[in-house]
Structures are given as structure tokens and as C-alpha cells.
C-alpha positions as CSV (number, residue, x, y, z in Angstrom):
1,X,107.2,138.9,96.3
2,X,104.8,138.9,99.2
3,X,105.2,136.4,101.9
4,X,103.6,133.6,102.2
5,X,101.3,132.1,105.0
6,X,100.4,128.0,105.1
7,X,97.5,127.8,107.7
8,X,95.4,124.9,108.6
9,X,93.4,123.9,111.8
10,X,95.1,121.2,112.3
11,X,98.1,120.0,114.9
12,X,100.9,119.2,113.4
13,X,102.3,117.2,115.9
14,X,99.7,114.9,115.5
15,X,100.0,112.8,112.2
16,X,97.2,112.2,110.5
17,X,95.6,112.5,106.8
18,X,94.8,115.9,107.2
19,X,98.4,117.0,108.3
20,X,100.4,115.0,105.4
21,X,99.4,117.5,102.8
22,X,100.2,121.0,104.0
23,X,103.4,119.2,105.8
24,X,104.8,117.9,102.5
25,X,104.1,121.2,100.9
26,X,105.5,123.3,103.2
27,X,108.9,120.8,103.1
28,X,109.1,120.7,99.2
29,X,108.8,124.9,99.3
30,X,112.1,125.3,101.6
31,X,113.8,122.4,99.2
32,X,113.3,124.4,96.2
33,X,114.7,127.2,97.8
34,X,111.3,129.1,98.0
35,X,111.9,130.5,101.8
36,X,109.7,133.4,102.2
37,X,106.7,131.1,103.3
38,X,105.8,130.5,107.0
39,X,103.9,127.8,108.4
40,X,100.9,128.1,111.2
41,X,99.0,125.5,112.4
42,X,96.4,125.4,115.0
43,X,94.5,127.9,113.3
44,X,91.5,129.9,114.3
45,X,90.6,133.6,114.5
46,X,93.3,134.5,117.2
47,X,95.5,134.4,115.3
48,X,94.7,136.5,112.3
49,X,97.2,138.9,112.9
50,X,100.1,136.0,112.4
51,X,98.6,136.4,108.9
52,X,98.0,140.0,108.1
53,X,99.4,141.3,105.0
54,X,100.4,138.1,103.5
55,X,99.4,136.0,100.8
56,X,97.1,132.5,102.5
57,X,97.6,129.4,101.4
58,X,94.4,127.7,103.6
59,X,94.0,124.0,104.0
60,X,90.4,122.9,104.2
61,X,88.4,125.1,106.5
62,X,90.3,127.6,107.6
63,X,89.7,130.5,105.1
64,X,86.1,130.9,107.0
65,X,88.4,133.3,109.1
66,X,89.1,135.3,106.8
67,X,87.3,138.7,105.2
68,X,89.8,141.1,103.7
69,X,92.8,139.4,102.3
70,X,93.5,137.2,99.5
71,X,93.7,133.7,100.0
72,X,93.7,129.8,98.1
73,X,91.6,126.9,99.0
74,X,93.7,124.3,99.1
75,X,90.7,120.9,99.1
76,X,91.3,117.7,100.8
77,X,88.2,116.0,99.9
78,X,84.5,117.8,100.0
79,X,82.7,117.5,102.9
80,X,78.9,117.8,101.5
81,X,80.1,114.9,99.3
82,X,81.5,112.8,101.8
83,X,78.4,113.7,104.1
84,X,76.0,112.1,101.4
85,X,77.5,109.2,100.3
86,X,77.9,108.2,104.0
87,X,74.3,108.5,104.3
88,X,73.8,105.8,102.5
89,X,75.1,104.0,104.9
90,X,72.3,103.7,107.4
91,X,68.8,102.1,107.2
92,X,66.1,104.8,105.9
93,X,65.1,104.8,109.8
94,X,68.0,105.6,111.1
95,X,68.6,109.0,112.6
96,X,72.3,109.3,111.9
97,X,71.3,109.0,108.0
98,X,69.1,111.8,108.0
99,X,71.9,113.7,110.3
100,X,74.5,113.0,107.3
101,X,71.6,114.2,105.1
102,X,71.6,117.3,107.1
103,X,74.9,118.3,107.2
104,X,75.6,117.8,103.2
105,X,73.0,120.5,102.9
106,X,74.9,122.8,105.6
107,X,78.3,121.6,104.0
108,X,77.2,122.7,100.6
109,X,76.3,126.1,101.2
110,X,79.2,126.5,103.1
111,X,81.7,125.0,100.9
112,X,80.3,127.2,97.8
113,X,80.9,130.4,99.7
114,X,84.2,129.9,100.5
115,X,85.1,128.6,97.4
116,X,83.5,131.8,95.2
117,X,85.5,133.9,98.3
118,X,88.9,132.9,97.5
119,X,90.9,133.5,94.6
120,X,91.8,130.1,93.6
121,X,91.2,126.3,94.5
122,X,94.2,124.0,95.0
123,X,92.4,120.5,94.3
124,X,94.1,117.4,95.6
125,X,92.6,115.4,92.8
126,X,90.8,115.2,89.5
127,X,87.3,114.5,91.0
128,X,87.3,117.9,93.4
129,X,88.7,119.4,90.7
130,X,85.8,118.8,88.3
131,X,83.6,119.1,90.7
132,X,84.3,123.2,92.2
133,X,86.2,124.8,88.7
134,X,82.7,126.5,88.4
135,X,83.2,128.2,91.7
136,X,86.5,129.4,90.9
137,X,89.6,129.7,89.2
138,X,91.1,125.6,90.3
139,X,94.3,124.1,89.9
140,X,95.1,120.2,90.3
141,X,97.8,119.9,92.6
142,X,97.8,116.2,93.7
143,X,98.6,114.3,97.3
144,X,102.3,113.8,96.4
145,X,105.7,112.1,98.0
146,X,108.6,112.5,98.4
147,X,110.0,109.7,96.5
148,X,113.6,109.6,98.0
149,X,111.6,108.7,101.5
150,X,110.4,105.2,100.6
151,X,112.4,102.2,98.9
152,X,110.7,99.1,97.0
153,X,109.5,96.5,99.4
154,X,112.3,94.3,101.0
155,X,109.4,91.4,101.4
156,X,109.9,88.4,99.5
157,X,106.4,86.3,100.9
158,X,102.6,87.3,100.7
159,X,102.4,89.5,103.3
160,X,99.1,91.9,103.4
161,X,99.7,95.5,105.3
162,X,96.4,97.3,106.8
163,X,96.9,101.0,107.6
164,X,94.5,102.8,109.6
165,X,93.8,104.0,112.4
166,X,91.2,101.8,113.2
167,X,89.0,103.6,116.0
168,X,85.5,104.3,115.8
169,X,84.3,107.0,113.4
170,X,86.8,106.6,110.7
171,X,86.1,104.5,107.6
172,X,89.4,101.8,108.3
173,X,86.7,101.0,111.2
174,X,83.9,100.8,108.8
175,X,85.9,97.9,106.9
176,X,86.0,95.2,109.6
177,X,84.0,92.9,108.0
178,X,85.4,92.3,105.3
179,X,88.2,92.3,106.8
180,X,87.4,89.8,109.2
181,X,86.0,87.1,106.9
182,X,89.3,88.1,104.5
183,X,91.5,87.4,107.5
184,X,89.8,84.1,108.6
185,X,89.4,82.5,105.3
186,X,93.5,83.0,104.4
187,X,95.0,82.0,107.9
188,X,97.9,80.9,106.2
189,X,98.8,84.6,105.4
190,X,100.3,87.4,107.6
191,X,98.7,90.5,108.4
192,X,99.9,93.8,109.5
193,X,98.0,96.4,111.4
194,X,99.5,99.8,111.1
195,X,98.0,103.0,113.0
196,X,96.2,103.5,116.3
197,X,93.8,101.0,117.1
198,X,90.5,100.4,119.2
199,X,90.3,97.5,121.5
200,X,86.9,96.3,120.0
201,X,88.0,96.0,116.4
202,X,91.5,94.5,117.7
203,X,89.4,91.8,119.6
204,X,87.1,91.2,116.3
205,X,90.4,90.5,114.9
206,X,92.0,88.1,117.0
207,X,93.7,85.5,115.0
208,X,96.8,83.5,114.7
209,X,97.8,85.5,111.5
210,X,97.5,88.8,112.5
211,X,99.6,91.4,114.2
212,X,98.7,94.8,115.8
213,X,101.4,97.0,116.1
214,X,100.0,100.3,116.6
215,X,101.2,103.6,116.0
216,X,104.7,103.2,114.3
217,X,107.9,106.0,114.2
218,X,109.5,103.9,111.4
219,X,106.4,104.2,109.4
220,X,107.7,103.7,106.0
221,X,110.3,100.8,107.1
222,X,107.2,99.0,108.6
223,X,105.4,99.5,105.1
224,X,108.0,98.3,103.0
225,X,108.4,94.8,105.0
226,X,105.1,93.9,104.1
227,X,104.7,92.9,100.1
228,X,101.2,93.9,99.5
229,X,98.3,96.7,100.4
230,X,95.3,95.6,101.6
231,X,92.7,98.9,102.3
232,X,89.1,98.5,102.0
233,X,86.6,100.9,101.9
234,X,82.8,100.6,102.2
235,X,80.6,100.6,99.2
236,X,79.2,104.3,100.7
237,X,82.0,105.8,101.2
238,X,83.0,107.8,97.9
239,X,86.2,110.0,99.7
240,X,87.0,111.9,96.9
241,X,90.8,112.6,96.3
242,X,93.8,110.2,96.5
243,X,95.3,108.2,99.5
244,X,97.9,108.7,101.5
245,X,98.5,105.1,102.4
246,X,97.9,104.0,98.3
247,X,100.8,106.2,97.0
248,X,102.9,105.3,100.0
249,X,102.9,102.0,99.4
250,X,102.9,102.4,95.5
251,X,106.3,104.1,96.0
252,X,107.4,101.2,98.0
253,X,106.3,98.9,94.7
254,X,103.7,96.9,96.7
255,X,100.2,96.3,95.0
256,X,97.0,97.4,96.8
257,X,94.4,95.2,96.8
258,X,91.0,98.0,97.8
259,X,87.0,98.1,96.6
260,X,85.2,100.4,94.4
261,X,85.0,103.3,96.4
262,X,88.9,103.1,97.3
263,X,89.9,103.8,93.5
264,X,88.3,106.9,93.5
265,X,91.1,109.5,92.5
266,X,93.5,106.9,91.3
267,X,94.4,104.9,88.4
268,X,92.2,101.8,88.5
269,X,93.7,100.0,86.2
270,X,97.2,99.5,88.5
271,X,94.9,98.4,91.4
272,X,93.2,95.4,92.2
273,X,89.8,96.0,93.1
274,X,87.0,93.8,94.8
275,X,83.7,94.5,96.3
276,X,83.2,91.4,98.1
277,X,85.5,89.4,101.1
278,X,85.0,86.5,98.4
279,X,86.6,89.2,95.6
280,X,89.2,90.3,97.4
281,X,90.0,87.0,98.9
282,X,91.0,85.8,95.3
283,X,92.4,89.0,94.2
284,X,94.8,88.4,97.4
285,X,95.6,84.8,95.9
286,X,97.0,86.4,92.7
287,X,99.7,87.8,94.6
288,X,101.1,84.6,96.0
289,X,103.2,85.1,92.9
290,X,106.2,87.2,93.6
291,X,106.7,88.3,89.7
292,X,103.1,89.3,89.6
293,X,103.8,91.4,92.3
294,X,107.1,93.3,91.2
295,X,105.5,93.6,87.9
296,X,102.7,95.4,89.6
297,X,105.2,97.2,91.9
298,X,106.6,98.6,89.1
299,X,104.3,99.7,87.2
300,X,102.5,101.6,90.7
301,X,105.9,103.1,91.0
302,X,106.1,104.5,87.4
303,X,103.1,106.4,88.2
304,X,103.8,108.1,91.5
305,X,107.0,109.2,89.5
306,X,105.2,110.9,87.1
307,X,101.8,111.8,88.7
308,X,102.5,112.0,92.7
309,X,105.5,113.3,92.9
310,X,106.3,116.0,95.6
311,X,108.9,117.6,93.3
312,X,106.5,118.0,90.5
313,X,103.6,119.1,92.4
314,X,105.3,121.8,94.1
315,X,106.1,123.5,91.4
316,X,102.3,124.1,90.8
317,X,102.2,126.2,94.0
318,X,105.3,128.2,93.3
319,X,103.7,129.4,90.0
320,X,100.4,130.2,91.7
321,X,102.3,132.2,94.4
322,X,104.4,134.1,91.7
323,X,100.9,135.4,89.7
324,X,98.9,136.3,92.5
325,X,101.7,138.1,94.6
């Protein structure tokens, strides 16, 4: 069988949305024994030859490098999408909506040719995978866990978790306020920043009943000491595939309390979901009841087992190795 190449653009060493994927992936490979597979990150075009004569597994961007050897597409979310629906973001007069505007048309053109180049699509969820099976042969191989990592919440109180990071340019950021008038109108409940955070929105956030405590190395004990997930997204923006943060935390048993345009990707009938502070303000008063929440839990639990599991979805990428070898 020939060997395998995982490549993305990314830096490992720096954790973020776009690392969890092809990390997880290449981790559940060496578990199930599969061991001819090597990992590079940092990619770009010096470093084809790492790559020559091998079969490419390429996260996101990174099969734009590449002319004469076989290769997957392995889609995070779709950028000419994403660029759209965060266009309607700004005013009709603003110059940063007809720049999103802009690069969806670039985004789309680009995205179909790489698609059509490869051999197959490796979708992260049932949207993208709708969405490019006309380019190419696609396979749905979902954002997945490894369940053994995270234990049911040890919180017995209404305690809300926030994960970001929240610095300019990411769409945590773009949530502040409704945050803010969710924070101030339940000051008799806790909440838990998680991630890298920007002094502005910190300051925005300033209240008796919150707590900032930046980036974390016991990540998933930090998220299962909270009893509840609280991650809104703006109306605009549509990311397409599921998050990290909701299936973390759905393994952990803790409801998640997110808008609309969160659900995307994800069953919404195990979420609670609100468009306005006043929405999710009440939907946060459900949980003051601690069977609610297990029952919830549970239920979230049940269906990372079956559908976001890191075990199962691996399994998916073996076979697609094995037939185009």
C-alpha cells in the first residue's frame, strides 16, 4: 500500500480550529494500527519533495501546491460561503462588505478547481458535503472525538462556559453583544471564558460574574467544571460544518445554549437555540434545573457516540486510502 502524506498549512503547535482535525486524524490512524502515514505541517511549495510519491491527504488549501500526484480534499468549511454570508454583515456602504463580496467570487473559482483537481472530497459535515459532491467524488467524514478524552461534567450549579478565542476578527468576537446584555441581566450566574482573549472585549465584559482565564493546558478539565455551553454566533455568520467546542462539550454531557447560525451542521433538536439576548437569556433559565440538564447531557452524549466519534470516523479514511492506493 502506498504511503501516506497528511499536509496542511497550518502549525501544529499552535491549537486552533483548523489544527484539531488533521491532529485527531492523524492520532486515530496510529491507534488503529494504520502506521505507514506521515504527518507535515507548515506546508507550502518547499516542501513538495517531503511528498513525492505518496498518496495526499490535504487539509483545506494546501492541494493548490500540487500538479501531478493524487491527492484528497479534506474541507473544513467553504470559504466563498463563509465570505458571503459575512457580507451581510455590514451596511450596503460599507467597503469591507463589498471586500467579502469580492473574495466569495475569488473563493469560488478557486475552490471549484481544486475540488474537480483532486480525486476525492473529505467533507467535515453534511452541508459541505451537499454542497461540492457535484465537483467530485465526496465522502462525509465528520469533526470527531476521542471519547475516552472527556468525562461528564463534575458541575453540580448553573454554570455557563464561553470558548473562544475572543480577539478581533474571529466570530467569538463578533458575539459580544449578546453576550454582554446575557451576562448583565443573569449576574447571579457564573461565567467562564476559555481561550485567548483581547483586552477590549475583556473590558466590555467586566462583571462581578465573570471570569477570564485565558488560554488553558487542562482544556477539557476546565470544560467539564462548568455545567452548560453558552456559544453565540451572529445571525450572518453561516460556518458550515460542525464545532469543535459543541461536540466537546456534548461529550462532557453539558447542553449548549447557541443561535441559528451555530446549529448549522448539528442536530438542532439536542440544542437550545435563541436569536436574541432576551432568547437565550430564558433558554439559560431552563437549565437552572440540574435534571433538565443531565437529561440533555445525555442525550448530546448519545450522539457524539454514534455520529462524532473518532473511532468511527476514522475508519472512513482507512477505506478511502485502501481504494485509491
Amino acid at each position: 500500500m502506498k504511503k501516506v502524506s497528511i499536509i496542511t498549512q497550518q502549525n501544529m503547535n499552535i491549537p486552533n480550529g483548523s489544527t484539531i482535525r488533521p491532529k485527531w486524524q492523524y492520532e486515530m490512524l496510529q491507534k488503529h494500527g494504520f502506521n505507514d502515514v506521515k504527518f507535515v505541517d507548515n506546508f507550502n511549495e518547499t516542501k513538495l519533495k517531503d511528498v513525492s510519491d505518496t498518496l495526499i491527504h490535504a487539509h483545506q488549501f494546501c492541494g493548490k501546491w500540487l500538479q501531478h500526484q493524487k491527492y484528497f480534499v479534506d474541507i473544513h468549511g467553504l470559504e466563498h460561503v463563509q465570505s458571503l454570508n459575512l457580507s451581510n454583515g455590514f451596511p450596503i456602504h460599507s467597503w469591507k462588505k463589498y471586500a467579502y463580496i469580492a473574495k466569495s467570487v475569488y473563493y469560488k473559482k478557486f475552490e471549484s478547481k481544486l475540488f474537480k483537481n483532486a480525486v476525492h472530497l473529505i467533507c467535515s459535515g453534511e452541508d459541505i458535503f451537499e454542497r461540492v459532491k457535484k465537483f467530485q467524488h465526496s465522502t462525509l467524514v465528520r469533526n470527531a472525538v476521542f471519547l475516552n478524552d472527556f468525562s461528564p461534567t463534575n458541575c453540580t450549579e448553573l454554570k455557563i462556559a464561553v470558548v473562544g478565542p475572543f480577539i478581533p476578527g474571529t466570530i467569538n468576537y463578533e458575539g459580544l453583544n449578546l453576550i454582554k446584555k446575557t451576562v448583565q441581566e443573569l449576574s447571579n450566574v457564573k461565567f467562564v471564558f476559555i481561550g485567548k482573549t483581547d483586552d477590549t472585549f475583556m473590558n466590555q465584559l467586566n462583571f462581578k460574574n465573570t471570569e477570564f482565564l485565558g488560554l488553558v493546558d487542562n482544556y477539557h478539565q476546565i470544560l467539564r467544571s462548568c455545567s452548560v455551553l453558552l456559544s453565540p454566533y451572529p445571525i450572518y455568520a453561516k460556518y458550515l460544518g460542525s464545532k469543535n467546542k459543541f461536540l466537546e462539550a456534548a461529550a462532557c454531557e453539558m447542553p449548549i445554549i447557541t443561535t441559528s447560525s451555530g446549529a448549522i451542521d448539528f442536530r438542532s433538536d439536542l440544542l437550545l437555540v435563541g436569536d436574541t439576548s432576551t432568547e437565550l437569556i430564558e433558554l439559560i433559565k431552563t437549565m437552572n434545573n440540574e435534571n433538565e440538564r443531565k437529561n440533555l447531557g445525555r442525550n448530546l452524549r448519545a450522539e457524539i457516540e454514534k455520529n462524532y466519534n473518532a473511532d468511527i470516523e476514522v475508519k472512513k479514511i482507512i477505506k478511502l486510502y485502501k481504494e485509491y492506493s
